[in-house]
N, CA and C atoms of all chains as a GROMACS GRO file, in nm:
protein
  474
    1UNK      N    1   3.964   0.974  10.702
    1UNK     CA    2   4.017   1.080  10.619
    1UNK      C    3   4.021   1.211  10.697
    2UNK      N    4   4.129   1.316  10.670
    2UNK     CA    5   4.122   1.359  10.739
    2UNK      C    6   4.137   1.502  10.632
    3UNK      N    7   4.083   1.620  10.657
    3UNK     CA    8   4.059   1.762  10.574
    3UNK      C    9   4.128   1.811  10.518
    4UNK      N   10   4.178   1.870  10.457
    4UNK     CA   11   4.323   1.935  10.446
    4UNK      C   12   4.262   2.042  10.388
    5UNK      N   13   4.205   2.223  10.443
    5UNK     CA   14   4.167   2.310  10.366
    5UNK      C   15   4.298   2.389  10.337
    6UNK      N   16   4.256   2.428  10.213
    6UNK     CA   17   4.427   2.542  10.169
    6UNK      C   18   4.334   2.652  10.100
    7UNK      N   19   4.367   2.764  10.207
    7UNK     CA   20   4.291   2.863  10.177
    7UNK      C   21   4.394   3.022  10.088
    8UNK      N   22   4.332   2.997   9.951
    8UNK     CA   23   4.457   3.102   9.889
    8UNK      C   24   4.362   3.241   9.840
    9UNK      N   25   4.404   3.332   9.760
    9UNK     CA   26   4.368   3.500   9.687
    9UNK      C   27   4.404   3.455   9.543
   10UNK      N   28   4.467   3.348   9.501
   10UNK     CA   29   4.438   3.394   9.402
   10UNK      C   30   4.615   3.413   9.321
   11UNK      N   31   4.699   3.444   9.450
   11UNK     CA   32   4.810   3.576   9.407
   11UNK      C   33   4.939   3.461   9.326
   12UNK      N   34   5.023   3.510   9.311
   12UNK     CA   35   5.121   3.398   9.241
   12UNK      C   36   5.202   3.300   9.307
   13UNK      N   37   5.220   3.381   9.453
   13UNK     CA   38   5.284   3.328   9.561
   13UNK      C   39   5.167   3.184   9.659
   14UNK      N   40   5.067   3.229   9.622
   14UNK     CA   41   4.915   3.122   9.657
   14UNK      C   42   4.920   2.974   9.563
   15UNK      N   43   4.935   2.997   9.426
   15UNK     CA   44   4.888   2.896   9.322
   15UNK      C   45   5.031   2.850   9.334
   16UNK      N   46   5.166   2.874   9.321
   16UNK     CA   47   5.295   2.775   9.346
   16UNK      C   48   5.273   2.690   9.484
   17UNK      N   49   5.236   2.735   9.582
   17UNK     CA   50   5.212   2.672   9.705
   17UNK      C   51   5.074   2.553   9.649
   18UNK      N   52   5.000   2.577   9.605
   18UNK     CA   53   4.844   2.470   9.578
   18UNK      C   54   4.922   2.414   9.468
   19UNK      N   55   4.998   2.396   9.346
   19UNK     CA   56   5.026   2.337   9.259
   19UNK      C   57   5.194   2.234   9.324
   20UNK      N   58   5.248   2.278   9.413
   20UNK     CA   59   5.367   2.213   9.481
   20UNK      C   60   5.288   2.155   9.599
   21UNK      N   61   5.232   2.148   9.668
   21UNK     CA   62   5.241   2.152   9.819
   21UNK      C   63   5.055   2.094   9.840
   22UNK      N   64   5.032   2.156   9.846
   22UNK     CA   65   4.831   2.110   9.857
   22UNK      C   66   4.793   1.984   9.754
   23UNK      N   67   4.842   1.993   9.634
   23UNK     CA   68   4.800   1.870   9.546
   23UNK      C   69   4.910   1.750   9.604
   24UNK      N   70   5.005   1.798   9.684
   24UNK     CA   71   5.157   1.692   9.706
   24UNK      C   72   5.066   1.586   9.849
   25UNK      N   73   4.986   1.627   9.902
   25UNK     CA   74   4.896   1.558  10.008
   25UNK      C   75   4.860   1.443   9.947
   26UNK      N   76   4.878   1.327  10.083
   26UNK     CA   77   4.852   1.178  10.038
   26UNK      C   78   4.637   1.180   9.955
   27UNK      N   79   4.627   1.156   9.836
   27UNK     CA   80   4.486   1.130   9.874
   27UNK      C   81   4.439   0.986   9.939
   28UNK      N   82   4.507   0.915   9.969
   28UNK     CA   83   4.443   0.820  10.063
   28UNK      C   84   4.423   0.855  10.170
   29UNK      N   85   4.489   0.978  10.256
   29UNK     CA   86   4.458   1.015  10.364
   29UNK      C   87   4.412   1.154  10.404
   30UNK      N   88   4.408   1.232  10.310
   30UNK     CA   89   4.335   1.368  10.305
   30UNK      C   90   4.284   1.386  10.219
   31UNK      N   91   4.158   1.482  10.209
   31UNK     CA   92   4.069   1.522  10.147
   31UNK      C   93   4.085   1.696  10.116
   32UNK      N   94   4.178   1.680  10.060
   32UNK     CA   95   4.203   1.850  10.004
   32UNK      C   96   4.090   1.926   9.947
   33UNK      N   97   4.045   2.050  10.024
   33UNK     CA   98   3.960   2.145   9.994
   33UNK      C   99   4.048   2.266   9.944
   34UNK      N  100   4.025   2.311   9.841
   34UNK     CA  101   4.102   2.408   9.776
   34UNK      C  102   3.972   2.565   9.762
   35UNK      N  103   4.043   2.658   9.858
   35UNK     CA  104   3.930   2.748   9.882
   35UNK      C  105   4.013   2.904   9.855
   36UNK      N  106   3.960   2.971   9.752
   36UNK     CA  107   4.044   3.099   9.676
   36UNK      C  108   3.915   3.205   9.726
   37UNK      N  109   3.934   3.291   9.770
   37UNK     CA  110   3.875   3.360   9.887
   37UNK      C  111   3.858   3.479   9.759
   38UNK      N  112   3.895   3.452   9.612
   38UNK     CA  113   3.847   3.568   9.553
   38UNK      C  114   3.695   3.490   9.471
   39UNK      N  115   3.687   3.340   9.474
   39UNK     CA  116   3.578   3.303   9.437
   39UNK      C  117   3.488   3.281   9.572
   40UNK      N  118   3.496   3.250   9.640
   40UNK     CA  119   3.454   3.223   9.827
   40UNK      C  120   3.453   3.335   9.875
   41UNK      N  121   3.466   3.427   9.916
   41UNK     CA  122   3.456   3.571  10.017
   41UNK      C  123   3.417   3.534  10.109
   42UNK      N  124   3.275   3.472  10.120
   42UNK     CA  125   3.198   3.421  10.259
   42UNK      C  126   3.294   3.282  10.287
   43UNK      N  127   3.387   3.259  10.297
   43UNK     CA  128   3.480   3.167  10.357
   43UNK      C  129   3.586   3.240  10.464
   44UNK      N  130   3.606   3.391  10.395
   44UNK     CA  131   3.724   3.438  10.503
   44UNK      C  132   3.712   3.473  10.624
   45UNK      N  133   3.571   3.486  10.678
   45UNK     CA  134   3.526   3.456  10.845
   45UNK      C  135   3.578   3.303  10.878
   46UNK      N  136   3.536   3.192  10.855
   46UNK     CA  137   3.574   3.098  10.883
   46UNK      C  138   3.710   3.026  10.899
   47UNK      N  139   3.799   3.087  10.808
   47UNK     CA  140   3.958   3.154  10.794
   47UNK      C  141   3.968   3.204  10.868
   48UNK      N  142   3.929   3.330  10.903
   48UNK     CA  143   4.006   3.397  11.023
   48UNK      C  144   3.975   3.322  11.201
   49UNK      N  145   3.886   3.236  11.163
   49UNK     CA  146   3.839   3.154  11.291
   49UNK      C  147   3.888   3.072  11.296
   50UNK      N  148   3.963   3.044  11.223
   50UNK     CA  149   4.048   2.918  11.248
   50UNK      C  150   4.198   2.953  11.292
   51UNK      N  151   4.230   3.078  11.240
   51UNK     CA  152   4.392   3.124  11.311
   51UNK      C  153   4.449   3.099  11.155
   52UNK      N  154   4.383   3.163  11.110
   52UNK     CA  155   4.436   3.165  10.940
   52UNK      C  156   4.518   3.372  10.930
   53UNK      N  157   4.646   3.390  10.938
   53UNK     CA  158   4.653   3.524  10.900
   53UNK      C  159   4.707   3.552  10.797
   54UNK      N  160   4.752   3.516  10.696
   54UNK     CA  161   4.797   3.539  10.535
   54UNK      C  162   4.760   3.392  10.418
   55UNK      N  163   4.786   3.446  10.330
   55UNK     CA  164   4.770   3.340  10.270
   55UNK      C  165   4.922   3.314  10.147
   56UNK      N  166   4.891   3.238  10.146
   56UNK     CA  167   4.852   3.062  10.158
   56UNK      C  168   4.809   3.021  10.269
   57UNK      N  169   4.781   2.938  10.293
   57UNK     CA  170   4.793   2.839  10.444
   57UNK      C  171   4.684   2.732  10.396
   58UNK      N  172   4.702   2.639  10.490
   58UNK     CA  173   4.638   2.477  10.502
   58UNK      C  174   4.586   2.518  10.673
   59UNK      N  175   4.486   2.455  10.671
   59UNK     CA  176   4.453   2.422  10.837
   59UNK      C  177   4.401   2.270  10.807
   60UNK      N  178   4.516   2.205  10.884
   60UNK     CA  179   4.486   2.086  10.893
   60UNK      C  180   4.448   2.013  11.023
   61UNK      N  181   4.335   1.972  11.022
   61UNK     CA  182   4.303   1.907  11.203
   61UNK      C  183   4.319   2.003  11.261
   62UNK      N  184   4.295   2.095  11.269
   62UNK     CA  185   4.267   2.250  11.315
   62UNK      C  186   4.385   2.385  11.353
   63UNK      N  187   4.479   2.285  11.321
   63UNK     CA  188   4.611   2.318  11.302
   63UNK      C  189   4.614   2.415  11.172
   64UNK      N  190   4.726   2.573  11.206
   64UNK     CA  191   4.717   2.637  11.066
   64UNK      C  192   4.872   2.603  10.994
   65UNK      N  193   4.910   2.641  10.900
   65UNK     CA  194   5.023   2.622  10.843
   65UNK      C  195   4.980   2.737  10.761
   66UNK      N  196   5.077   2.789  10.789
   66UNK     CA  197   5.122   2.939  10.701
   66UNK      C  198   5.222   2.925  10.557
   67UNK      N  199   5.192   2.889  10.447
   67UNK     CA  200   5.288   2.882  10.356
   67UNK      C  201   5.334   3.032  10.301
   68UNK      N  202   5.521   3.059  10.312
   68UNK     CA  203   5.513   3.157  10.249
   68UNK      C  204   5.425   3.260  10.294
   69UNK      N  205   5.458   3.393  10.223
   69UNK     CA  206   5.349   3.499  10.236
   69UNK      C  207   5.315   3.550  10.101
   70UNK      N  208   5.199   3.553  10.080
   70UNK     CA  209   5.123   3.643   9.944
   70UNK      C  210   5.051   3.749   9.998
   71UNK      N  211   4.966   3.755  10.108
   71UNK     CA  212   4.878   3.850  10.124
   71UNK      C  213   4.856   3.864  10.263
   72UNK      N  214   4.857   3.916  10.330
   72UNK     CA  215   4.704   3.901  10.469
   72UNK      C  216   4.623   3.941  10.457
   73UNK      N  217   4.568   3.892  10.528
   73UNK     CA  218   4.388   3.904  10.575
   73UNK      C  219   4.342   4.031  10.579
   74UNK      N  220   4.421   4.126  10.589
   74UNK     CA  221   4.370   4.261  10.593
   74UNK      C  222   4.389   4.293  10.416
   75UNK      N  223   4.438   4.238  10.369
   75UNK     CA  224   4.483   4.257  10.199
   75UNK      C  225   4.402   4.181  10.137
   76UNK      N  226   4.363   4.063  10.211
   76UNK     CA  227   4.257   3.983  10.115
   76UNK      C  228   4.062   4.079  10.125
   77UNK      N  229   4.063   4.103  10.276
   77UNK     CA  230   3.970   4.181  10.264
   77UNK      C  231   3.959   4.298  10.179
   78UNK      N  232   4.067   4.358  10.159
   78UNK     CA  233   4.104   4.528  10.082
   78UNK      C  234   4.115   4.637  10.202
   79UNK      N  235   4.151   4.546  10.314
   79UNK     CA  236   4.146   4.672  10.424
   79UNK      C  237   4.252   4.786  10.427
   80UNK      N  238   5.950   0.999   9.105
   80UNK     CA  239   5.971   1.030   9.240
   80UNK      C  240   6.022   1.168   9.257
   81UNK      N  241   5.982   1.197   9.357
   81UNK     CA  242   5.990   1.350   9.366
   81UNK      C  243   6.061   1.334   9.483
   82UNK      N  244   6.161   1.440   9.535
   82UNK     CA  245   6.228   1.440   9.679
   82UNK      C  246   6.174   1.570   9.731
   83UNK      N  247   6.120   1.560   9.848
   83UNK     CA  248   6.055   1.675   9.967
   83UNK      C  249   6.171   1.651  10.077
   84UNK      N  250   6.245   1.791  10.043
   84UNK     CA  251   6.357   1.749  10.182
   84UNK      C  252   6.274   1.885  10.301
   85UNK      N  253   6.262   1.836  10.385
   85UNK     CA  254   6.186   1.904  10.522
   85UNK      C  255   6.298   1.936  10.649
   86UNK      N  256   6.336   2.080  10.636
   86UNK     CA  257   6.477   2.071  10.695
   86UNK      C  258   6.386   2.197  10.828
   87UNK      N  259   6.432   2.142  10.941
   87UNK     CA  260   6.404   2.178  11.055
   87UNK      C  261   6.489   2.183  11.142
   88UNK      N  262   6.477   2.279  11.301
   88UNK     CA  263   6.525   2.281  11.385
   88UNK      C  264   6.507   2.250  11.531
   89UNK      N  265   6.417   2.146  11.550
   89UNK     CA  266   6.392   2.124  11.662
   89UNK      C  267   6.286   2.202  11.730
   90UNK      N  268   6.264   2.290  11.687
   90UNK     CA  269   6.154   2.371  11.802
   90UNK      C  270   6.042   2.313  11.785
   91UNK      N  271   5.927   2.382  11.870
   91UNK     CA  272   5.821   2.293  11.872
   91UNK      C  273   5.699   2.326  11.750
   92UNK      N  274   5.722   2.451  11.683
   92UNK     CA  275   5.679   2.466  11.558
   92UNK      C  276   5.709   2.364  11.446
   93UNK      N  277   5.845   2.349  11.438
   93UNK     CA  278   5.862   2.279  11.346
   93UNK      C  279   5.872   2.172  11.399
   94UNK      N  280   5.780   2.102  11.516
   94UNK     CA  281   5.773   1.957  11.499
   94UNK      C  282   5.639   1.941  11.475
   95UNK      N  283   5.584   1.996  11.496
   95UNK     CA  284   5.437   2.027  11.480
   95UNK      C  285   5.333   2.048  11.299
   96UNK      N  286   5.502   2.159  11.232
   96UNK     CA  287   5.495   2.099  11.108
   96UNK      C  288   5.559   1.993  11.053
   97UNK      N  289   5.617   1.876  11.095
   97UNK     CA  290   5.653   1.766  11.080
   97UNK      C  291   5.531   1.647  11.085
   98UNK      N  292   5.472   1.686  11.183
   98UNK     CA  293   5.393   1.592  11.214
   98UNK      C  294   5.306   1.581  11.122
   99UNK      N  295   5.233   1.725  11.114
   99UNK     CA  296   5.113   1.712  11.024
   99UNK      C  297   5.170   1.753  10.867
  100UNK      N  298   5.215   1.805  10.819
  100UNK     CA  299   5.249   1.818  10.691
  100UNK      C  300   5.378   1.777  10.670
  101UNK      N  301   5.462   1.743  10.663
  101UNK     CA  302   5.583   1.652  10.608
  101UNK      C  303   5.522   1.528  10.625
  102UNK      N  304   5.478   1.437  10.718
  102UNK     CA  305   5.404   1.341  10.683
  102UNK      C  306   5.261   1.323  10.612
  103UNK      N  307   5.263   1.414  10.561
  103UNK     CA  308   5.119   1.420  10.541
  103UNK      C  309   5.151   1.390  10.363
  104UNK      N  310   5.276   1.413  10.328
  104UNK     CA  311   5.306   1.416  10.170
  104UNK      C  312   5.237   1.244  10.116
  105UNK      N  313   5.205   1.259   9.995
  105UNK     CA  314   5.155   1.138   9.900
  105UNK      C  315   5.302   1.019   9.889
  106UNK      N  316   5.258   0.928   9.976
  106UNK     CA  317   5.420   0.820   9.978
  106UNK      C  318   5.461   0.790   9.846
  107UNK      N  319   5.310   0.764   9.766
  107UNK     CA  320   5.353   0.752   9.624
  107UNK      C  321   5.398   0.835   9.533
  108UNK      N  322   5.412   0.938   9.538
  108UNK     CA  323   5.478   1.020   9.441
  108UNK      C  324   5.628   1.088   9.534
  109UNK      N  325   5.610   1.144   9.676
  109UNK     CA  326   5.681   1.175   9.728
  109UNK      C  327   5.828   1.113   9.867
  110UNK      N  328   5.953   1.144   9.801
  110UNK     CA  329   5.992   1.043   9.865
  110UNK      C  330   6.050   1.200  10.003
  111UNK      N  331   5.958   1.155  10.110
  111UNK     CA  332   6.039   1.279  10.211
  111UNK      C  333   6.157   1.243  10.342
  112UNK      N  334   6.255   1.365  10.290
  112UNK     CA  335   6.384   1.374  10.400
  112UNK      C  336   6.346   1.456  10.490
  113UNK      N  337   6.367   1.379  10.650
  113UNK     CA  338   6.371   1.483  10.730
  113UNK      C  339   6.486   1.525  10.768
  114UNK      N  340   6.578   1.642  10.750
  114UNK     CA  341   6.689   1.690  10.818
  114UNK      C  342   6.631   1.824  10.927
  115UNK      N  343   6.679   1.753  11.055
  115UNK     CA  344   6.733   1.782  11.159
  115UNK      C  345   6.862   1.868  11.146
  116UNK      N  346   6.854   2.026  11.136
  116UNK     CA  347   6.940   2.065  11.176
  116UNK      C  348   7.059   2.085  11.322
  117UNK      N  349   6.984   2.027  11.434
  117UNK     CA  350   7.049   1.966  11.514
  117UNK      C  351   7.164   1.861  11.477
  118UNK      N  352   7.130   1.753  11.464
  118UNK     CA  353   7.156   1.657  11.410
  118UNK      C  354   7.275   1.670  11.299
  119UNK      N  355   7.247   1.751  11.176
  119UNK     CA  356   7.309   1.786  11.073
  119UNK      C  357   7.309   1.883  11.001
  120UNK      N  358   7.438   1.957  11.105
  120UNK     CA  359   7.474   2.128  11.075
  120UNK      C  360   7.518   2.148  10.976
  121UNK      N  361   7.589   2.023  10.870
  121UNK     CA  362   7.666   2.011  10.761
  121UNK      C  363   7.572   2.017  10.689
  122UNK      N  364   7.398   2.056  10.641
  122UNK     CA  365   7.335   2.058  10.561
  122UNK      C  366   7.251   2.212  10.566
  123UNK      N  367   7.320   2.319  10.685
  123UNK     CA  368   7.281   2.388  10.688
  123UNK      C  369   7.334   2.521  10.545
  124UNK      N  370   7.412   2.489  10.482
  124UNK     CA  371   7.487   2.548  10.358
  124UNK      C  372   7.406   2.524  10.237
  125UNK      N  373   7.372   2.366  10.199
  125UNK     CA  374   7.283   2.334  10.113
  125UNK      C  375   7.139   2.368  10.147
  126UNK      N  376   7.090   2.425  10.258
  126UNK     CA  377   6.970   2.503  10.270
  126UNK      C  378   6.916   2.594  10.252
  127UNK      N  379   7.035   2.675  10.290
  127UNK     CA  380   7.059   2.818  10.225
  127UNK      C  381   7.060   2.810  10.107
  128UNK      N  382   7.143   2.760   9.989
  128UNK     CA  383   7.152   2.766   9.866
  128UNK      C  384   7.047   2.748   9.813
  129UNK      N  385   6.936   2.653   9.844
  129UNK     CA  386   6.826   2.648   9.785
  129UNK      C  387   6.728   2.755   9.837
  130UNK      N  388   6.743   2.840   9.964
  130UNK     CA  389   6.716   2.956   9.944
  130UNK      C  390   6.625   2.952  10.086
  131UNK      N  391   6.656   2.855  10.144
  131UNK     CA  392   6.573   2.844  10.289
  131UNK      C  393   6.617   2.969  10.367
  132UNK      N  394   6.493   2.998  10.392
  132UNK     CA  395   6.544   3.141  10.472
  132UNK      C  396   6.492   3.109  10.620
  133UNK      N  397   6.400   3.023  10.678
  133UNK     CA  398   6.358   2.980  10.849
  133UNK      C  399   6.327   2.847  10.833
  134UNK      N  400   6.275   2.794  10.908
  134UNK     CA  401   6.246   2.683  10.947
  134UNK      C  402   6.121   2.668  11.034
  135UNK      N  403   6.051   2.601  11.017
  135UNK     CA  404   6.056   2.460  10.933
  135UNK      C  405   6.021   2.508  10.755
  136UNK      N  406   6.097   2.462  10.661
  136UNK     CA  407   6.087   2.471  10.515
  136UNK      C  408   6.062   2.357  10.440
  137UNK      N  409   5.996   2.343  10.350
  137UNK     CA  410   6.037   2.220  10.264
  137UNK      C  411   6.084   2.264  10.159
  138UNK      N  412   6.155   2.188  10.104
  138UNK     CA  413   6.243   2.244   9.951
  138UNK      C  414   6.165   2.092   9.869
  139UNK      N  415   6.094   2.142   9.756
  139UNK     CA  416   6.016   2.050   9.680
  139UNK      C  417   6.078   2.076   9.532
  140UNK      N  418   6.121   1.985   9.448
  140UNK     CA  419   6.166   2.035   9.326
  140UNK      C  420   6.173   2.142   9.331
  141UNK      N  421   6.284   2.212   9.425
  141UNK     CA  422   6.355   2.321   9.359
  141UNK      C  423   6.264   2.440   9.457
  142UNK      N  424   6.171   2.437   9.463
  142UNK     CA  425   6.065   2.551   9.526
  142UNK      C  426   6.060   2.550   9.670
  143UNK      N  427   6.110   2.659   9.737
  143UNK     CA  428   6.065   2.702   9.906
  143UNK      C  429   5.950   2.691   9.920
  144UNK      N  430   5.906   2.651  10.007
  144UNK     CA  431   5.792   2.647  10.056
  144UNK      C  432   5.808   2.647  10.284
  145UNK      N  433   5.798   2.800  10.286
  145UNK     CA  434   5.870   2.830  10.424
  145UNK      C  435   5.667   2.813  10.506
  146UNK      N  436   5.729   2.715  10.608
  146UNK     CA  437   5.569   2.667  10.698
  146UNK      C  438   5.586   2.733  10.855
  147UNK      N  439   5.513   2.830  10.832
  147UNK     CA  440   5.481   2.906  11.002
  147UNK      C  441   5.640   2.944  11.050
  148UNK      N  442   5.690   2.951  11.130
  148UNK     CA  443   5.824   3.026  11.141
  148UNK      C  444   5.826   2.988  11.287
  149UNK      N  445   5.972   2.894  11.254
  149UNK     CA  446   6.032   2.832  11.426
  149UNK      C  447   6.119   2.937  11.456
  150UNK      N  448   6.203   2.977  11.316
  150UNK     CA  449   6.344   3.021  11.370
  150UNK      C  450   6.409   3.060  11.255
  151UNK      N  451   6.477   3.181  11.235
  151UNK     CA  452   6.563   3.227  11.131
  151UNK      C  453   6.674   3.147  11.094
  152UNK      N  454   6.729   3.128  10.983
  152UNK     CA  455   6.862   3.050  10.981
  152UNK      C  456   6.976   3.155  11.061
  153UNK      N  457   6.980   3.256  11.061
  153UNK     CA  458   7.068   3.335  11.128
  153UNK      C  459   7.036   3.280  11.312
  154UNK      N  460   6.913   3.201  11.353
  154UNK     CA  461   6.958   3.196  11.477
  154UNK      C  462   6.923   3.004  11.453
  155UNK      N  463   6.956   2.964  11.400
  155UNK     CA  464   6.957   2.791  11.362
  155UNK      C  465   7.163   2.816  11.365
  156UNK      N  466   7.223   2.901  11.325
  156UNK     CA  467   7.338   2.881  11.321
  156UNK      C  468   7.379   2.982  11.441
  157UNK      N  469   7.321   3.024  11.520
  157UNK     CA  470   7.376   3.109  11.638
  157UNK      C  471   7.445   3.259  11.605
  158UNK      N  472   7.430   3.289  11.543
  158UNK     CA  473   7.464   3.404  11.502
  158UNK      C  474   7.360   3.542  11.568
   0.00000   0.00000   0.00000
């Protein structure tokens, strides 16, 4: 099995991407982690270490995928 | 059945989102097209209409869903 994290805010442009696209993942072969950085905060270091810069996105196998744009990282922090 | 059409241009972004997320869709619910805009410039009109604005995109019932950014459609058609 292989990870599939989809790291969203929350925003409207985030939850169409996790309700189309993140739940659309095979579950026989990924294990979707669904991680909203307004319940998680201590997740968005680990996000940004992975080459995560807006959200939506999936990092899959360490690979990022950028869905769309809702926010960046400087917006999810409140910078 | 749901149709995931995954319309791309060859670059190495969007093979990269091919690899891992267009195949990565649930076989059982999702039936996915890959168009190659190389391949088939005659589908670059119906891409647009559904509102693809770069590539690599998937168009999922109806919804964009634009993944990391190979290439504008303005330079997929040379313009």
């Amino acid at each position: 099995m292989s990870v599939a994290t989809f790291y969203h805010a929350g925003c409207s442009v985030c939850v169409d991407a996790e309700q189309n696209l993140a739940y659309a993942l095979d579950p026989a072969r990924y294990t979707v982690e669904i991680v909203n950085f307004a319940d998680s905060p201590e997740r968005i270091a680990e996000a940004e270490t992975a080459g995560v810069q807006s959200v939506p996105a999936f990092v899959i196998d360490g690979s990022v995928f950028h869905v769309n744009h809702g926010a960046t990282m400087a917006q999810v922090k409140g910078e």
